[in-house]
Gaussian input, Z-matrix of N, CA and C with variables (Angstrom, degrees):
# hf/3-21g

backbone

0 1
 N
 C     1     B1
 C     2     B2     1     A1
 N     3     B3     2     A2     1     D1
 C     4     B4     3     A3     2     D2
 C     5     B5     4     A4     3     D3
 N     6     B6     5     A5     4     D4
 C     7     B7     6     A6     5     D5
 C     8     B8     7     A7     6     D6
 N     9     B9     8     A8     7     D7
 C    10    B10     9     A9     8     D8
 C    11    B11    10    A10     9     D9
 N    12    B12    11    A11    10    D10
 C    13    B13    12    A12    11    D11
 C    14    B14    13    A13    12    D12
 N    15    B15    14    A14    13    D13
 C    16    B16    15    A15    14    D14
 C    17    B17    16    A16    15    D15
 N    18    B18    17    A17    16    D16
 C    19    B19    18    A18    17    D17
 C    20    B20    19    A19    18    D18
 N    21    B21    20    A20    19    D19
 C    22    B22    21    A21    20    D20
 C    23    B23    22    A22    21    D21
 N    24    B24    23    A23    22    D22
 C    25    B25    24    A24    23    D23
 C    26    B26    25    A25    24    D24
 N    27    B27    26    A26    25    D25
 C    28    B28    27    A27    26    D26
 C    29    B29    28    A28    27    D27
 N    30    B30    29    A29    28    D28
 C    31    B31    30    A30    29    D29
 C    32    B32    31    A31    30    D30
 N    33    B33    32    A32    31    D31
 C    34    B34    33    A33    32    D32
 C    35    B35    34    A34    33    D33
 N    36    B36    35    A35    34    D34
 C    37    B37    36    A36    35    D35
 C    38    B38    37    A37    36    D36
 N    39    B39    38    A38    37    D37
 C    40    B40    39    A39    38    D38
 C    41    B41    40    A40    39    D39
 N    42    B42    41    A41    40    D40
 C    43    B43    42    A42    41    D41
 C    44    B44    43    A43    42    D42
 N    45    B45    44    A44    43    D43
 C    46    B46    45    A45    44    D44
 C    47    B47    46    A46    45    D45
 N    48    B48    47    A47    46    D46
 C    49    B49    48    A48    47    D47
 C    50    B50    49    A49    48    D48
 N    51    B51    50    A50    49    D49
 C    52    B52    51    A51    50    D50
 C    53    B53    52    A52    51    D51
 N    54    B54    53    A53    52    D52
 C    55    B55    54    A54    53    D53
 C    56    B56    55    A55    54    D54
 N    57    B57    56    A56    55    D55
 C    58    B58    57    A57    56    D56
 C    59    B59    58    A58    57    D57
 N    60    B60    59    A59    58    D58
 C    61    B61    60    A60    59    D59
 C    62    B62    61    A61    60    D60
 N    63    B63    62    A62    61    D61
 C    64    B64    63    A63    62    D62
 C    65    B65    64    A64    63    D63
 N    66    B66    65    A65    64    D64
 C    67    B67    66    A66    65    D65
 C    68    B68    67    A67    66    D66
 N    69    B69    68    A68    67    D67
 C    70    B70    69    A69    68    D68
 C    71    B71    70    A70    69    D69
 N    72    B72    71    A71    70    D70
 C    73    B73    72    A72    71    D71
 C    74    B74    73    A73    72    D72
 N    75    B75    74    A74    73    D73
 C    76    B76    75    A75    74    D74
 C    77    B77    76    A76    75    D75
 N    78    B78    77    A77    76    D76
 C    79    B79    78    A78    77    D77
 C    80    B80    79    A79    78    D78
 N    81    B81    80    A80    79    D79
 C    82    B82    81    A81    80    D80
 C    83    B83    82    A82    81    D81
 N    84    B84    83    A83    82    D82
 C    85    B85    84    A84    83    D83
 C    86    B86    85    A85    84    D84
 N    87    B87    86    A86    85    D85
 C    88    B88    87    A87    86    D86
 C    89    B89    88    A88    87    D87
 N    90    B90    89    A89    88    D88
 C    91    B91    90    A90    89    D89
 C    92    B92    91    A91    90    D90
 N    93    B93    92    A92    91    D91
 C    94    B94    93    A93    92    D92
 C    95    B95    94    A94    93    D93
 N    96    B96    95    A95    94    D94
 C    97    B97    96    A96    95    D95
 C    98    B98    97    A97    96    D96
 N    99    B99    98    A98    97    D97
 C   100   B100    99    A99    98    D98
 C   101   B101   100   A100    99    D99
 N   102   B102   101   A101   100   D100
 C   103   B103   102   A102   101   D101
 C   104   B104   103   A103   102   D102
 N   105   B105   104   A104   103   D103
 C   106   B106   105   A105   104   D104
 C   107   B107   106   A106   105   D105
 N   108   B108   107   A107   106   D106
 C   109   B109   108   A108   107   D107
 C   110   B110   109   A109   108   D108
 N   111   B111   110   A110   109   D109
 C   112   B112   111   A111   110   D110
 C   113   B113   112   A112   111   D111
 N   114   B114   113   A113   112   D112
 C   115   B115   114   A114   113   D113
 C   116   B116   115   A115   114   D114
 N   117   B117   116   A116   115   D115
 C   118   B118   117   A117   116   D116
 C   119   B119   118   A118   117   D117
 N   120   B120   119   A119   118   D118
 C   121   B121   120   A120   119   D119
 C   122   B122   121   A121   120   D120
 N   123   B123   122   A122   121   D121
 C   124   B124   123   A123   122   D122
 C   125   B125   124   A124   123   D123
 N   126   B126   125   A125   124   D124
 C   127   B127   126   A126   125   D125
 C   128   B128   127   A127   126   D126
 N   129   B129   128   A128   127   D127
 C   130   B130   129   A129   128   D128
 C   131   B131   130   A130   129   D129
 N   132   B132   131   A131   130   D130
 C   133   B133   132   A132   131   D131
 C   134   B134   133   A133   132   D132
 N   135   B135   134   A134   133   D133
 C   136   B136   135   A135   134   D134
 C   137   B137   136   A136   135   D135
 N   138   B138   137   A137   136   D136
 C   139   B139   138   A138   137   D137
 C   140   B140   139   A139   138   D138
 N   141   B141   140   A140   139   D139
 C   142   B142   141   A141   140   D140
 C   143   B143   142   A142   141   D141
 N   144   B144   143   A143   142   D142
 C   145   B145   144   A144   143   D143
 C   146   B146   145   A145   144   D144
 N   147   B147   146   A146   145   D145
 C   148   B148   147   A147   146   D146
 C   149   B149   148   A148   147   D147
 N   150   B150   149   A149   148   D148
 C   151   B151   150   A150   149   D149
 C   152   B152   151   A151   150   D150
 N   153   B153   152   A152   151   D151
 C   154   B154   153   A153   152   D152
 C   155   B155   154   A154   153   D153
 N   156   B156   155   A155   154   D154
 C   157   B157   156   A156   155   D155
 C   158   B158   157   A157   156   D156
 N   159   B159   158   A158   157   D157
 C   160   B160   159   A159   158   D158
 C   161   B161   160   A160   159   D159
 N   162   B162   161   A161   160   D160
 C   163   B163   162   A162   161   D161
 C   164   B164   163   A163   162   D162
 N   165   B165   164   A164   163   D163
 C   166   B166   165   A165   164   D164
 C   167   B167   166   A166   165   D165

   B1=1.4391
   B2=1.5296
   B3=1.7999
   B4=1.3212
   B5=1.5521
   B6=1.1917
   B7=1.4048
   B8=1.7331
   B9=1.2855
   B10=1.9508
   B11=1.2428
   B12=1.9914
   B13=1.6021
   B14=1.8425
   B15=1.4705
   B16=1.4927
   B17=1.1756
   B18=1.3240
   B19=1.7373
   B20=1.1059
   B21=1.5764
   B22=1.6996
   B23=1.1094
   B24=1.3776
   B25=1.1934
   B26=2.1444
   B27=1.3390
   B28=1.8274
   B29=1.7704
   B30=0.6798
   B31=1.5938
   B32=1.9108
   B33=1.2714
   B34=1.1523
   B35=1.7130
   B36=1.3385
   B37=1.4538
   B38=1.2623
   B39=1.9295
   B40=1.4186
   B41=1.5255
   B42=1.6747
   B43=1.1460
   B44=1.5887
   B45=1.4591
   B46=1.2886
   B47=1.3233
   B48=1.4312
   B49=1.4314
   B50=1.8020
   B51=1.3385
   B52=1.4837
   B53=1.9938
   B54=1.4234
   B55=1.4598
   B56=1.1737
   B57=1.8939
   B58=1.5300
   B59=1.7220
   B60=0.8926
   B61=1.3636
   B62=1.9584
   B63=1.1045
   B64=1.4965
   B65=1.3662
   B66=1.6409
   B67=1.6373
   B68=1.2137
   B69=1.8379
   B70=1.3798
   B71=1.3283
   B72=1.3947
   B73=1.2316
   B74=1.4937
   B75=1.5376
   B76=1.8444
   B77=1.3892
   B78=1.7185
   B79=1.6630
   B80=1.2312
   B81=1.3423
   B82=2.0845
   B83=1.5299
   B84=1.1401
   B85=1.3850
   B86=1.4220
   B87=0.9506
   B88=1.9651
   B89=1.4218
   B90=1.2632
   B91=1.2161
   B92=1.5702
   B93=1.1359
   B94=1.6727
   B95=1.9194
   B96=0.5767
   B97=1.8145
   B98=1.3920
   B99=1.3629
   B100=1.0595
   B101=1.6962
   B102=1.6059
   B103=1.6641
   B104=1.3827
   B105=1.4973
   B106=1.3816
   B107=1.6187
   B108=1.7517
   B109=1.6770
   B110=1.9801
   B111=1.0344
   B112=1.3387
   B113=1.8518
   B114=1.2393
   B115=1.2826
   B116=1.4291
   B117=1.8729
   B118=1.1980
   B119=1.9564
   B120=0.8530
   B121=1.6565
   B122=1.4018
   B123=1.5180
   B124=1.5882
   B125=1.3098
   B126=1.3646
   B127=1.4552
   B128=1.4737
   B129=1.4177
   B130=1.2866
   B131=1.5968
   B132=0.9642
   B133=1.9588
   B134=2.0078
   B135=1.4796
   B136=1.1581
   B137=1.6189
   B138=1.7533
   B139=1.7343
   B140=1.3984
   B141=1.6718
   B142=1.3637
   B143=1.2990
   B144=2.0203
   B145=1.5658
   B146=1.2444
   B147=1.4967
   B148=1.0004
   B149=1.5435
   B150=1.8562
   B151=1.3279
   B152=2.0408
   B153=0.9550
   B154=1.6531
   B155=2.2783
   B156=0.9277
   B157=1.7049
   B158=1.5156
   B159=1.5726
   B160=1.8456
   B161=1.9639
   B162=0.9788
   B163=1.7341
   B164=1.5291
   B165=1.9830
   B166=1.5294
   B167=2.2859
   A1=111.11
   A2=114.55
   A3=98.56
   A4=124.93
   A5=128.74
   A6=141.31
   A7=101.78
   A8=102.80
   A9=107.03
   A10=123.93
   A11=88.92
   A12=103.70
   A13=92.98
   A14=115.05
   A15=136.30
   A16=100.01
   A17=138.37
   A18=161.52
   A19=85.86
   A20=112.98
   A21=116.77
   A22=124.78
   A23=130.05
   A24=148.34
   A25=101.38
   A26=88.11
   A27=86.58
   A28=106.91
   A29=105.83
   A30=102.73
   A31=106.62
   A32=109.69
   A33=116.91
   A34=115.75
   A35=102.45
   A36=113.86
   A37=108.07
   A38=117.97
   A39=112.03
   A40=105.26
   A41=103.95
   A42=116.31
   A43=108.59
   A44=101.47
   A45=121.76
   A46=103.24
   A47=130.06
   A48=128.18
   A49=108.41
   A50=84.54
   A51=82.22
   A52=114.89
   A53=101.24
   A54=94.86
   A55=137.58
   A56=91.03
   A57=118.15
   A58=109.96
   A59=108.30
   A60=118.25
   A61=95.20
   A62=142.34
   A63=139.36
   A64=105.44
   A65=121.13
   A66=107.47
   A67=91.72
   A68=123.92
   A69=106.96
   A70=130.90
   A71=110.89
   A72=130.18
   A73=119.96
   A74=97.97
   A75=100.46
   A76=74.60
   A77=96.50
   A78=117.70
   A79=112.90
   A80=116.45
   A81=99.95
   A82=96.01
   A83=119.27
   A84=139.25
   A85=118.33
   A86=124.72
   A87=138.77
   A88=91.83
   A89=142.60
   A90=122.27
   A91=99.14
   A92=137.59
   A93=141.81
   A94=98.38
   A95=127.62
   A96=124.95
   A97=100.48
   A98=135.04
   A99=123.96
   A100=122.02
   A101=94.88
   A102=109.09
   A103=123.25
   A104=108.57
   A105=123.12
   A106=92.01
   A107=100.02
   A108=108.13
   A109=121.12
   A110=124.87
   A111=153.30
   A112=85.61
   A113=133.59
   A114=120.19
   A115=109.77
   A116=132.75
   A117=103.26
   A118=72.02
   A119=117.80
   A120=112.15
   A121=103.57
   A122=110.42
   A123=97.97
   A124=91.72
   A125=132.57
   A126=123.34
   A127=119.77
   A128=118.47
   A129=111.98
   A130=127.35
   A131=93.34
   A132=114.23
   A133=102.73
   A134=116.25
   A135=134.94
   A136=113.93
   A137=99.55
   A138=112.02
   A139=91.25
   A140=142.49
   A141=149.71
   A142=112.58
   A143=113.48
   A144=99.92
   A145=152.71
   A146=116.18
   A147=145.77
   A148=122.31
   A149=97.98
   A150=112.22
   A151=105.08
   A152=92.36
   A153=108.83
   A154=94.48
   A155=106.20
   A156=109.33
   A157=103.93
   A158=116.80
   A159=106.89
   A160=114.92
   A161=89.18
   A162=99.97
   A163=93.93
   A164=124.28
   A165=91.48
   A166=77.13
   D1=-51.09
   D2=175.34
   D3=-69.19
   D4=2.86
   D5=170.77
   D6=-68.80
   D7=-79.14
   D8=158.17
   D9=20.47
   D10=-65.01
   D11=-128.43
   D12=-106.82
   D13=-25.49
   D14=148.22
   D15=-34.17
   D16=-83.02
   D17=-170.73
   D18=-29.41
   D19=-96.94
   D20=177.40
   D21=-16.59
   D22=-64.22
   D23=-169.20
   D24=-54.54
   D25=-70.80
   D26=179.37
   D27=-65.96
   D28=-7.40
   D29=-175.25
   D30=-90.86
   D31=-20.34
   D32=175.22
   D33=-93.12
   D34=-32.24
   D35=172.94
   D36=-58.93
   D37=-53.33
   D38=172.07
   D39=-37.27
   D40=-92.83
   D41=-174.79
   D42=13.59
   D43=-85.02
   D44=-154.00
   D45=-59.96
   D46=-27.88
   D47=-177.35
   D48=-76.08
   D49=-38.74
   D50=-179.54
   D51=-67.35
   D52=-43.42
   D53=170.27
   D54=-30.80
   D55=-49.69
   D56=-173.51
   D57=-71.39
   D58=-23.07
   D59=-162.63
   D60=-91.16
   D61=-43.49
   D62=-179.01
   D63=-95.74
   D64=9.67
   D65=169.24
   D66=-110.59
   D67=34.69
   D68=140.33
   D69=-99.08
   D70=14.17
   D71=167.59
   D72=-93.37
   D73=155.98
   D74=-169.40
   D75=-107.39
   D76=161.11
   D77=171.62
   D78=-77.59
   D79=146.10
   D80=-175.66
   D81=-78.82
   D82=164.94
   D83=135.04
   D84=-45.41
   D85=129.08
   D86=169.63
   D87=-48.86
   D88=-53.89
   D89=-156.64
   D90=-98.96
   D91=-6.55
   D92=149.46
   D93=-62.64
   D94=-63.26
   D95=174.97
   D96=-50.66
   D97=-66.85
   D98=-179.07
   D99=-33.36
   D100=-61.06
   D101=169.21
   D102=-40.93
   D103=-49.16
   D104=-161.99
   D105=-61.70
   D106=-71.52
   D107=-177.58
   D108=-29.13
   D109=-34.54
   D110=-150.32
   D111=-102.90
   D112=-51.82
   D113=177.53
   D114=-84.41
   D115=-6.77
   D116=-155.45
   D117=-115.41
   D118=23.45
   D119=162.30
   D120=-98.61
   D121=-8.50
   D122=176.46
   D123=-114.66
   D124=61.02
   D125=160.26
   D126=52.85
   D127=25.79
   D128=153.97
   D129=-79.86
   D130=109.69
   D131=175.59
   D132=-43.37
   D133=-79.60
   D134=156.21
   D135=0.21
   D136=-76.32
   D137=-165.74
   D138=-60.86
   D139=-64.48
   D140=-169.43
   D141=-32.06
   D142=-69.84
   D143=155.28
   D144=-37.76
   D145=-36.29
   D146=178.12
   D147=-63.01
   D148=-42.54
   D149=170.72
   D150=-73.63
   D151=-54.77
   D152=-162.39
   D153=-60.50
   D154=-70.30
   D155=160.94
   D156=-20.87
   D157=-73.30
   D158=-172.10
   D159=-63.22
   D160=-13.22
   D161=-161.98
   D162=-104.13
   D163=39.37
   D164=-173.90
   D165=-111.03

C-alpha cells in the first residue's frame, strides 16, 4: 500500500510540474494557427515549433 501511495504522490508532483510548466504559454489565436499552418506547408521549421510548443 505504501508503494501505491508513493506512485500517487510522484505522479501528482509530475502532473503538477508539468501543468505549471505549459501555463507559461499563451493560447494561439485561430487566425495565428491558421498562419502558422500556411508557413509550416512551406517548410517552416520555426512556425511547426511554435505551433507544436502552444499545443503541448
Amino acid at each position: 500500500m505504501a508503494k501505491a501511495g508513493k506512485a500517487i504522490n510522484e505522479s501528482n508532483r509530475s502532473l503538477s510540474r508539468y501543468l505549471e510548466e505549459i501555463g507559461k504559454f499563451e493560447p494561439l489565436h485561430p487566425d495565428r494557427e491558421v498562419e502558422l499552418a500556411i508557413r509550416i506547408k512551406k517548410n517552416d521549421r520555426r512556425a511547426l515549433k511554435e505551433l507544436v510548443t502552444a499545443n503541448l
